[in-house]
C-alpha positions in Angstrom: -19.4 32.8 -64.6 -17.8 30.3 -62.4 -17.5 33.0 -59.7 -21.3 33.6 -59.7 -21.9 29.9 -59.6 -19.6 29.1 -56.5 -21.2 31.9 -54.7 -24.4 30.8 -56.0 -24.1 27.4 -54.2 -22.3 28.7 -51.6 -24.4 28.5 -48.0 -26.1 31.4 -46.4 -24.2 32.5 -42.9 -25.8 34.1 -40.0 -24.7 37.3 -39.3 -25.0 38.0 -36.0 -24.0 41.5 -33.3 -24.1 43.1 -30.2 -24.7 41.2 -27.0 -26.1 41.2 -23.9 -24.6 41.1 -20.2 -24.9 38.0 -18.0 -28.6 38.7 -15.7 -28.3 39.1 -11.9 -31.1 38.4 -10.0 -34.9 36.6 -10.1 -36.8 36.9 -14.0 -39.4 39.1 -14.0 -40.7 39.2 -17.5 -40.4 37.1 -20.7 -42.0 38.4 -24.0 -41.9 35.8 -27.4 -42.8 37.0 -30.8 -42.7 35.4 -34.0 -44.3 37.5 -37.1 -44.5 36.0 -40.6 -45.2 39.2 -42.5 -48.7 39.9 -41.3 -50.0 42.8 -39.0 -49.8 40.6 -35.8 -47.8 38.1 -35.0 -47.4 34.2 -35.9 -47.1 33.5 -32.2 -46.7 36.2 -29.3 -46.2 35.5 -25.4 -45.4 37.5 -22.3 -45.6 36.6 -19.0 -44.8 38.9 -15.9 -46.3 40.0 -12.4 -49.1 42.1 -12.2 -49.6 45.2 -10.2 -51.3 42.2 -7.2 -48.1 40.5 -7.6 -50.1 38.0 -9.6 -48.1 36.0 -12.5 -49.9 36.4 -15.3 -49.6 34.9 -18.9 -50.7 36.8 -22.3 -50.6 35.0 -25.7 -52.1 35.6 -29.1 -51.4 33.0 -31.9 -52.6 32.4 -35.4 -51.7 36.0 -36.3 -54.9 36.9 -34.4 -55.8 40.5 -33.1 -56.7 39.2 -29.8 -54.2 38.6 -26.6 -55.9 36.5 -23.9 -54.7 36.2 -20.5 -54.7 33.7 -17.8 -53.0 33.7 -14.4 -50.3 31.6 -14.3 -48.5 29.5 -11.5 -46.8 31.6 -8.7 -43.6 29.4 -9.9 -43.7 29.7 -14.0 -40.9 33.1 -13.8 -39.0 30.9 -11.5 -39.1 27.6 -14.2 -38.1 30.1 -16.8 -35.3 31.6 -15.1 -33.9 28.0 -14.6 -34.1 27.7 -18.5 -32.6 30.9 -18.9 -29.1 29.3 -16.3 -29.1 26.3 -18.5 -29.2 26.9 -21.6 -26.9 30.6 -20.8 -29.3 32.6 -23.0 -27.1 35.8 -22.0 -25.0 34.8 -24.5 -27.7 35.5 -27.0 -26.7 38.2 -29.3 -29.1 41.2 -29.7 -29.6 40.2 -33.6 -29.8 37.4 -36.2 -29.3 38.5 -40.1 -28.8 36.2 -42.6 -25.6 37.0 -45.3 -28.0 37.8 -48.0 -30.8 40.3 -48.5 -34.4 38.8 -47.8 -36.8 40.9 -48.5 -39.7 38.4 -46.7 -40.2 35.9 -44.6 -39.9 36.1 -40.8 -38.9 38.1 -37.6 -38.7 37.1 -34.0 -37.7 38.5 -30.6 -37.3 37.7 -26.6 -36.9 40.2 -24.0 -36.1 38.3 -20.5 -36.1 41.2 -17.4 -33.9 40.5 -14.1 -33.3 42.4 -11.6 -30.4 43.8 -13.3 -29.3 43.5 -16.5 -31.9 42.2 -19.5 -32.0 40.1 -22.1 -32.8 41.4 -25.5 -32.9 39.6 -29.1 -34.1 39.2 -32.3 -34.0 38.2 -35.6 -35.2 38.4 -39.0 -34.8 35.2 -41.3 -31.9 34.2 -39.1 -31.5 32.3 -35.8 -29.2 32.1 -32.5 -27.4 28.5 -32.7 -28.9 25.6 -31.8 -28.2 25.0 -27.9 -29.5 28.9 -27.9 -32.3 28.3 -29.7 -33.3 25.4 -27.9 -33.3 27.6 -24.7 -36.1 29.6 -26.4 -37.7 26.8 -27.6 -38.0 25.4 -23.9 -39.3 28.3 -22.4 -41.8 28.1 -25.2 -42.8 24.8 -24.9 -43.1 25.4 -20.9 -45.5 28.3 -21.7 -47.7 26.3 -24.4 -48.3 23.1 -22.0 -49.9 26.5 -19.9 -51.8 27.6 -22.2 -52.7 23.7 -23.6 -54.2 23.3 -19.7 -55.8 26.9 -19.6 -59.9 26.4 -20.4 -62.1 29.4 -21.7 -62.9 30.3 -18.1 -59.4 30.7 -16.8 -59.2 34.0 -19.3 -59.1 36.5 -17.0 -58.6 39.6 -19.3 -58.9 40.1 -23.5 -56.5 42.6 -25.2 -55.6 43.8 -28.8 -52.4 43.8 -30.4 -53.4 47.7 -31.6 
């Protein structure tokens, strides 16, 4: 019995594999999503040059069907690459797990593409560590203040999730 108790109170770890090679070159791409067990997800974003050479910048949020998306500043892939130096998200693993079975709750991923080499992680009911997710968190939070300044006219196309 005391066995079950001490493992009981013990905490739950991340478990944590694979990795990902350091990026060479510009960011071309950056795609966010956070699901919380419903058909689309909590919060989804992906920015990236269009076939003009365009930036562009898709979100969806509220577990909502619809992606709207906006043309973004020439600069925003060049902001996030600067994240992406200093916070070293390369040394993202490919995947979070906590120690314990969860059989609900949340996933996330980010996929960041360079010129060579990509960035690709995720997670379900477990994070990276803090200074990692921080660097998420900042390119986040440099895409919301976007989307917070975006107005109903700047939507320049509507898609679905399906």
């Amino acid at each position: 019995m005391l066995t079950s108790l001490l493992s009981f109170c013990s905490p739950i770890r991340t478990i944590s594999s694979g990795s990902n090679p350091k990026p060479d070159g510009p960011a071309s791409y950056y795609e966010y999503q956070y699901s919380v067990m419903m058909r689309y997800p909590q919060k989804y974003y992906m920015v990236e040059r269009n076939a003009e050479g365009k930036t562009t910048l898709a979100w969806s949020e509220n577990c909502e069907e619809d992606i709207r998306v906006i043309l973004a500043p020439d600069d925003l892939l060049t902001r996030i690459d600067a994240i992406v130096s200093k916070y070293k998200l390369y040394r993202l693993k490919s995947s979070y797990r906590p120690s314990v079975t969860v059989l609900d709750g949340n996933m996330w991923g980010v996929q960041l593409r360079f010129d060579k080499n990509s960035i690709y992680s995720g997670g379900s009911n477990a994070w990276p560590p803090k200074k990692l997710s921080a660097g998420i968190a900042a390119i986040n939070d440099l895409i919301e203040k976007q989307i917070e300044s975006a107005s109903e006219e700047d939507i320049i196309e509507r898609r679905k999730h399906d």
